[in-house]
N, C-alpha and C positions, 0 to 999 in steps of 0.2 A: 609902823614906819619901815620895817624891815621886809613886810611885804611889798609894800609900795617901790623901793630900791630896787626889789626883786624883778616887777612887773616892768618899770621904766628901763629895766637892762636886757629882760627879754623883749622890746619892743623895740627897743635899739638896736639890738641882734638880727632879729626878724628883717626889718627896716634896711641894715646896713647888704643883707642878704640881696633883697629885695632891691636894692642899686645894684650890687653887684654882679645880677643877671641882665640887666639891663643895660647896662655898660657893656657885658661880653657881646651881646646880640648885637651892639652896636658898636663893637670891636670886630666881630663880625662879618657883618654888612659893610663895615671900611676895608678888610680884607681882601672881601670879594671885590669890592670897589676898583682893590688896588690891581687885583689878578687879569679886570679888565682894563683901566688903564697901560697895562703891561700889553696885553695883547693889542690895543687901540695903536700904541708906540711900533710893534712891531711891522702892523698892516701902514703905518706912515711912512718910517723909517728905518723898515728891515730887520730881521730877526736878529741879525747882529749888534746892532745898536741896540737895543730891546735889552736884550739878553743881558749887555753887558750894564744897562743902567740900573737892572733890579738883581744885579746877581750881588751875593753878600762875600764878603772877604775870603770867610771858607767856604764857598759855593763848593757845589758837587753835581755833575751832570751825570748820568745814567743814560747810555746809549745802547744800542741792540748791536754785537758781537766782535765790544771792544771794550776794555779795562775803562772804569769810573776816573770821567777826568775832574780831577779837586784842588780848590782853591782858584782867587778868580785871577790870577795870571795864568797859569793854565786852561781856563776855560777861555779868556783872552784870546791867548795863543792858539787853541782848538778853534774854536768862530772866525781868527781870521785867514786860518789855515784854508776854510771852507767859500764856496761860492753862494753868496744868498741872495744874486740876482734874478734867477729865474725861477723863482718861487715865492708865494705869499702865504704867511705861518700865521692864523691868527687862531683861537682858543675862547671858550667860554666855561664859567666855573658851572659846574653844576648844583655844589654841595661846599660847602665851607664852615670850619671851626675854629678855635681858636681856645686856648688854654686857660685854665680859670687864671693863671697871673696876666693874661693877655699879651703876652712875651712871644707866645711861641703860637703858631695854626698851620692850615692846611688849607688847600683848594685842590678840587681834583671834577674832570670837565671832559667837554670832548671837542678837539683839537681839529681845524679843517687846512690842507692843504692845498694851494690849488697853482696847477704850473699850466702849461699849453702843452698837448702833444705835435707830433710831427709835424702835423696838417693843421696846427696854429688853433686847434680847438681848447675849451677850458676842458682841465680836467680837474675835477676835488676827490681828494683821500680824505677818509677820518681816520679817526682813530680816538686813544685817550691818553688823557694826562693827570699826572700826580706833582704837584710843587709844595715843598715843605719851607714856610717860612717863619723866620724869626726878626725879631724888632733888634735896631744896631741902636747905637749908641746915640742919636738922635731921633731915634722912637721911629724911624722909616722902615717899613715892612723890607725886608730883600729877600730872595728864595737861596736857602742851604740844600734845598735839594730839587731839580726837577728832571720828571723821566714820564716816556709817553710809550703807548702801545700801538704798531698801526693796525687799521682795518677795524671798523666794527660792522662789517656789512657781514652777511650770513656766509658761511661755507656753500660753495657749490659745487 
């Protein structure tokens, strides 16, 4: 009898494993989901709006050759400081995970810019991006951290 206990609790263990991977993968995949809904939002209604619908309480922005603006009144305050009429921000995840409690992940992608120059032509920059996100208090993913790199076109 005592093996049998034994075997029906490693099989339960096994099993309960066995969900549990399965769920993150598809913790996941809704992550990723979310990182594009985000950018979907921003190519609509502007990276300001975007930004401030998926940004989490204690948001933290990471910009190139300026102190980490934190917390989402400040990042508020930073976005509306800025002009996000003459450009379209939008972003694709490349790579996404997310933590065995499924509380906390990541997405990290490459980010396309595209404004008009002078003479009213398109132009696109890339670059990349990293967002670090965690689930609020109503299980909605919002980003505590995101920062991008520009350029990934070669040195010349």
């Amino acid at each position: 009898m005592k093996k049998l206990k034994l075997a029906l609790l490693i099989k339960l263990l096994f099993c309960s494993m066995i969900i549990s991977q399965v769920n993150l993968k598809q913790e996941t995949d809704a992550l990723k989901q979310v990182d594009i809904d985000f950018s979907n939002l921003s190519k609509e209604k502007g990276m300001r709006v975007a930004f401030l619908e998926y940004a989490a309480e204690n948001s933290v922005l990471l910009k190139p050759f300026m102190m980490p603006v934190v917390g989402y009144e400040n990042v508020k305050k930073f976005l509306e400081d800025g002009d996000d009429t003459g450009f379209t921000l939008t972003w694709s995840p490349l790579f996404g995970d997310v933590s065995a409690s499924g509380e906390l992940g990541y997405t990290y992608g490459i980010y396309e810019m595209l404004t008009k120059n002078e003479a009213g032509k398109d132009v696109v920059r890339k670059g990349t991006y990293v967002s670090i996100w965690k689930k609020n208090s109503e299980g909605k993913w919002k980003f505590t951290l995101d920062t991008g790199n520009p350029g990934i076109e070669p040195k010349q």
